[in-house]
C-alpha positions, 0 to 999 in steps of 0.5 A: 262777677261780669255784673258787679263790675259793670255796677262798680263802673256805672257807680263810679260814673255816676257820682263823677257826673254828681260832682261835675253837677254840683260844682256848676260851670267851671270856672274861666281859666287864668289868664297865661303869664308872660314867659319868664324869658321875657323878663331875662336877657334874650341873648348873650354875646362877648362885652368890651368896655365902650371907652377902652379896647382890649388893644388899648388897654394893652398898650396903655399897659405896655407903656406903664409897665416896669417890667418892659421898661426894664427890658427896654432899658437892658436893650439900651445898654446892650446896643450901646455895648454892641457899638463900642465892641463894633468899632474897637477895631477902628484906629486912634489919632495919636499926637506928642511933643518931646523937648530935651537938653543935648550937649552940643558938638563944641562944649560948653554949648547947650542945643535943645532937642525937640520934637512934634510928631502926630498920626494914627495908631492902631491895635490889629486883635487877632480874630481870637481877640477880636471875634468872640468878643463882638460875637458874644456881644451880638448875642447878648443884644440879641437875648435882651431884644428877645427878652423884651419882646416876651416882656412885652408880651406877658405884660399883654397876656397879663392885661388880658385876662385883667380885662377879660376878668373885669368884663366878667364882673362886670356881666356877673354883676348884671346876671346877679342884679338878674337873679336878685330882680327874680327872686324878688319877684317870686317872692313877692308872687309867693306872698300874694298866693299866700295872702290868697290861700293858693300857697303855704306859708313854707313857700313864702319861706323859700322865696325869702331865702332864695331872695336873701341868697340871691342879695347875697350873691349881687353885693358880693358880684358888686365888690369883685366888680369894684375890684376887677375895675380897680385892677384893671385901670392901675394896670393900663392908668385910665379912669374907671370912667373909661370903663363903665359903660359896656357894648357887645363886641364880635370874636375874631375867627379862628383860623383853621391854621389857628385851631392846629396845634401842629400848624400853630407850633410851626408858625410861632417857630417861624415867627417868635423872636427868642426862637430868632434869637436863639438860632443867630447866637447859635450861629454865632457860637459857631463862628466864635469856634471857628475863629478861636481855632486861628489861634495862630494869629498874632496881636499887631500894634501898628501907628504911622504919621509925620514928625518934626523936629529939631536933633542935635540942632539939626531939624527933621522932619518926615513920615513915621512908621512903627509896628509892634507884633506879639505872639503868645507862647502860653497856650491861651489859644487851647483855652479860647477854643474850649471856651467858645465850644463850651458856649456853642452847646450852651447856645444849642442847648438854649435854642432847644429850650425855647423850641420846648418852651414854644411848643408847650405854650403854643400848643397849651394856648390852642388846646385851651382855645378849643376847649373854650368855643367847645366850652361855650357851646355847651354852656349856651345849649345848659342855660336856654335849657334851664331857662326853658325849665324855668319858664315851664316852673314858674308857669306851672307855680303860678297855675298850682302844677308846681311847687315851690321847692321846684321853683327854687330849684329851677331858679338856682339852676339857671342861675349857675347855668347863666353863670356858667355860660358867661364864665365860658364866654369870656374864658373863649374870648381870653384864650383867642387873644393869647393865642394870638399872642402866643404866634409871635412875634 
């Protein structure tokens, strides 16, 4: 048994010897392609348009905004009410002349009586009158200056995604016009090592539907680029000019206070201005109770001046003074004092509101942020990985260790892995602008 396998061996040997013999001197190895990567982008940082940046964009945008122009408006009339309910309390100048026929002391005589007098008059409210209504008018500014400054601010948040979404077209066109110059090329390389024999003709198939796959892929990149553009300069009035060229930008660093959504919820609190706003008009509120209690209080009209005038022929002359005081006895106070209470709960139910509002957008802006640098990360480590698997393919095809199917696999694979990274990219650079917006003010 020991003999026959030591005989199986020794054959074996032998004819492997024969054939090394009979196929004379190998032949010179291929020489080594260059890598694909250095064919590919070596790197990918954050774009920002060369001729638009992200803070005048959203500048532009603010200024052609309808909405904030609306807001900007209500501020307007809310000012102008605030100033007519801040000096209602201030007198007017009253002026008047009376000329009337009297019988004189020896008839038939006829004397004239007439008379000049002018002063000021002034209608002293009560603080259940005249309080609430500047306090609520107070409030009232104060929601509308509030409700533009989150206009104002979703008017920022909406340009930013529509600048980061433009940038995004702009980076998938280049990863698309990439892939189609890829795929080209490995048709073309499939179409030699066919006319040479080294291939069949199933890979020239692949390659085709790769390379129309990948056309595909760049005129639809081509169209949401147009598109993207287009949206973006209606949004801020520029010209698409002043967003064709592209040139890398560096993203802001977070901050660890930042990255808290405890620290970042704290800070918003501090700082946005409908969180301001909701506190005063609770103090306010609170005030306006206050003030409807003295429901005691009464209403005087008082005016004062100087006259002169001619009565029964006799002239006069002198100052005037005349004050009218009205209490009411139909139990309004009650009525004002509930219906101030009834605004102090709405004003704290209001303030509780934006306090949720905040925490909710606050903490979702930060959570989002650090998913998308988490996000990024990942992303780059999957696309240098399915480049190298790329590179390795291609080499391999090209020496005959791989097929085509694997290639076409490793292509789309890092196609989806370069997509990936720049959809991460600038998702990271999206959610760093709207947290800073969402901090205030």
């Amino acid at each position: 048994m020991k003999l026959f396998l030591r005989m199986r061996v020794v054959c074996i040997l032998g004819c492997l010897l024969q054939t090394v013999a009979a196929a004379g001197p190998s032949p010179a190895p291929r020489p080594t392609p260059p890598p694909v990567s250095a064919q590919l982008s070596p790197g990918y940082a954050p774009l920002a348009f060369s001729g638009l940046t992200l803070q005048q964009a959203q500048d532009d945008a603010v200024a052609l905004s309808p909405e904030v122009e609306i807001a900007r408006a209500r501020v307007d009339s809310a000012s102008a009410a605030l100033a007519a309910a801040r000096t209602s309390f201030f007198p007017a100048l009253i002026a008047g002349y009376v000329r009337n026929p009297q019988s004189a002391a020896v008839p038939p005589a006829i004397v004239t009586q007439h008379s000049f007098n002018v002063g000021l008059q002034a209608t002293l409210l009560s603080f259940t009158q005249f309080l609430p209504l500047l306090y609520q008018t107070e409030a009232g500014f104060r929601q509308v200056r509030a409700d533009a400054a989150t206009a104002e601010r979703s008017e920022r948040i909406r340009t930013a995604n529509l600048y980061f979404s433009a940038l995004r077209s702009r980076a998938s066109l280049s990863a698309r016009r990439e892939a189609l110059s890829l795929a080209t090329a490995q048709l073309q390389a499939a179409q030699r090592r066919f006319k040479a024999g080294d291939a069949p003709h199933i890979d020239v198939v692949r390659a085709e539907v790769a390379a129309a796959q990948a056309l595909a892929g760049f005129e639809n990149a081509q169209a949401a680029d147009a598109n993207a553009a287009q949206a973006l300069a209606l949004e801020t009035g520029v010209s698409t000019t002043a967003i064709a060229d592209t040139a890398p930008v560096t993203l802001p660093v977070v901050l660890p206070a930042v990255s808290d959504a405890s620290a970042a919820v704290a800070r918003a609190l501090s700082q946005r201005t409908e969180i301001t706003s909701a506190q005063e008009n609770v103090a306010a509120a609170s005030a306006s109770v206050s003030a409807a209690r003295v429901g005691i209080l009464p209403t005087v009209t008082f005016s004062a001046g100087y006259e002169h005038a001619v009565d029964v022929g006799q002239p006069i002359k002198g100052p005037t003074a005349n004050a009218v005081i009205e209490l009411p006895l139909n139990g309004a106070s009650a009525s004002r004092i509930r219906e101030a209470s009834a605004a102090l709960t709405q004003a704290r139910a209001q303030a509780r509101l934006a306090q949720r509002q905040v925490t909710i957008e606050v903490s979702s802006a930060v959570r989002t942020l650090n998913a998308a640098i988490l996000a990024t990360a990942a992303s780059t480590r999957a696309r240098i990985a399915a480049q190298e698997e790329l590179n390795a393919t291609v080499i391999g095809y090209r020496t005959g260790a791989s097929s085509s199917l694997e290639r076409t696999a490793a292509s789309a694979t890092y196609a989806d892995a370069r997509q990936a990274e720049l959809s991460a990219i600038y998702d990271e650079a999206l959610a760093r602008a709207v947290v800073q917006l969402e901090l205030g003010p």
